[in-house]
PAMAR-755465 format. One record per residue (C-alpha): residue number from 1; residue in three letters; z, x, y. Coordinates in steps of 0.25 Angstrom, whole numbers, plus 5000, padded with zeros to 4 digits. Each point is the difference from the previous one (the first is absolute). Last residue first. Layout:
BEGIN
- NUM,ALA,Z,X,Y
...
***
This chain:
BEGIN
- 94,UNK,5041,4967,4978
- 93,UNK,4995,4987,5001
- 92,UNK,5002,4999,5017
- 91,UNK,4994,5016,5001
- 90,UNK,4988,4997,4992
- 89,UNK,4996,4988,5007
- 88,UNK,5002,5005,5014
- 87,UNK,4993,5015,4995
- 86,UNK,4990,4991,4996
- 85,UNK,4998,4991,5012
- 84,UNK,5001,5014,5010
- 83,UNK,4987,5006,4991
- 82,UNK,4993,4987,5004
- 81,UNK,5004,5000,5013
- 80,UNK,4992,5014,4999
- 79,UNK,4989,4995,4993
- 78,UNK,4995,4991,5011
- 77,UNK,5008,5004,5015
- 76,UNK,4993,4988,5008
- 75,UNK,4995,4989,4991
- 74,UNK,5010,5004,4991
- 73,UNK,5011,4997,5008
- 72,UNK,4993,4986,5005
- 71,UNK,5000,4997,4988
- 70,UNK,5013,5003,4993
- 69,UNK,5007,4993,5013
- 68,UNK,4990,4987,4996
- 67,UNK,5004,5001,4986
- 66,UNK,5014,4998,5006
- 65,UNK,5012,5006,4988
- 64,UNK,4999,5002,4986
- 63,UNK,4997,5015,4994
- 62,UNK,4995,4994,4990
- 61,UNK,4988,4991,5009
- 60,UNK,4999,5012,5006
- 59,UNK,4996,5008,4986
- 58,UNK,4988,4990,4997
- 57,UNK,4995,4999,5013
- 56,UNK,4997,5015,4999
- 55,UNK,4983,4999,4999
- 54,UNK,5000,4987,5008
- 53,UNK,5008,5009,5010
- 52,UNK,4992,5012,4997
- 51,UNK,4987,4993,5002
- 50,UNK,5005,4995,5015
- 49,UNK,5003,5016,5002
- 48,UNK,4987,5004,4997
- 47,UNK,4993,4990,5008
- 46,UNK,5006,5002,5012
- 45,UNK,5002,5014,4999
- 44,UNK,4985,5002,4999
- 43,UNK,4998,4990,5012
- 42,UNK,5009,5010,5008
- 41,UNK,4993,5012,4997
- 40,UNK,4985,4993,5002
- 39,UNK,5005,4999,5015
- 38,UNK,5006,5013,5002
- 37,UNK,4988,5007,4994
- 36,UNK,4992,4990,5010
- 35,UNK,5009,5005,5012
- 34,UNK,5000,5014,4996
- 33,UNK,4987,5003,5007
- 32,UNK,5005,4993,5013
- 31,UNK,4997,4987,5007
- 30,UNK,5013,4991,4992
- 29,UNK,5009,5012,5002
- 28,UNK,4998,4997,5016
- 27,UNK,5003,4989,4998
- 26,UNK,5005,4990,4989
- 25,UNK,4996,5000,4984
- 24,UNK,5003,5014,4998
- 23,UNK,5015,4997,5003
- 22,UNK,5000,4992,4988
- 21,UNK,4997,5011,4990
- 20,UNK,5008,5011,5009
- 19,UNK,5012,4991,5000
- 18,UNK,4999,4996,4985
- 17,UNK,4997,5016,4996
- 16,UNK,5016,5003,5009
- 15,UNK,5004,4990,4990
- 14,UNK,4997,5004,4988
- 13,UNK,5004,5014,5005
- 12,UNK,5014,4994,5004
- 11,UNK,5002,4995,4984
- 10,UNK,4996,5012,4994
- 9,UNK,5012,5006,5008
- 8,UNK,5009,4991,4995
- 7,UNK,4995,4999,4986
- 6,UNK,5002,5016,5000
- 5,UNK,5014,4997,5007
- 4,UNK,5006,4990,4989
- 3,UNK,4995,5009,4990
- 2,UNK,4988,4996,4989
- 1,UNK,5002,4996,4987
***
């Protein structure tokens, strides 16, 4: 499993690639070369991380809780919420 601090970190670069992404769709990003990289980046995120929740609905629904909070968690950090879930789930049956 991965440390508290690796998922951390992992967890901010996730981030830090969403801003960037998004900010590629408003000026003056939107006009410049990296704009359509940007752009492209942010609809590949999309769809990978709506493919990993369908993918990892089974292990949510375990862990219990709001699907929505699952979602929208995955939407945005994808493997790495999953990652978190795991260590959740073995942590509580240990």
């Amino acid at each position: 499993m991965d440390s508290a601090e690796k998922l951390a970190r992992a967890r901010k670069f996730v981030l830090v690639l969403w801003l960037f992404a998004g900010a590629c769709f408003f000026f003056p990003l939107y006009y410049t070369a990296v704009g359509p990289f940007g752009r492209a980046l942010f609809g590949l995120l999309l769809a990978v991380h709506l493919v990993e929740f369908v993918v990892f609905l089974g292990l949510y629904r375990r862990a219990g809780g709001s699907l929505w909070r699952h979602f929208h968690r995955t939407v945005v950090f994808g493997v790495l919420h999953k990652a978190e879930t795991e260590q959740q789930l073995a942590a509580g049956s240990s």
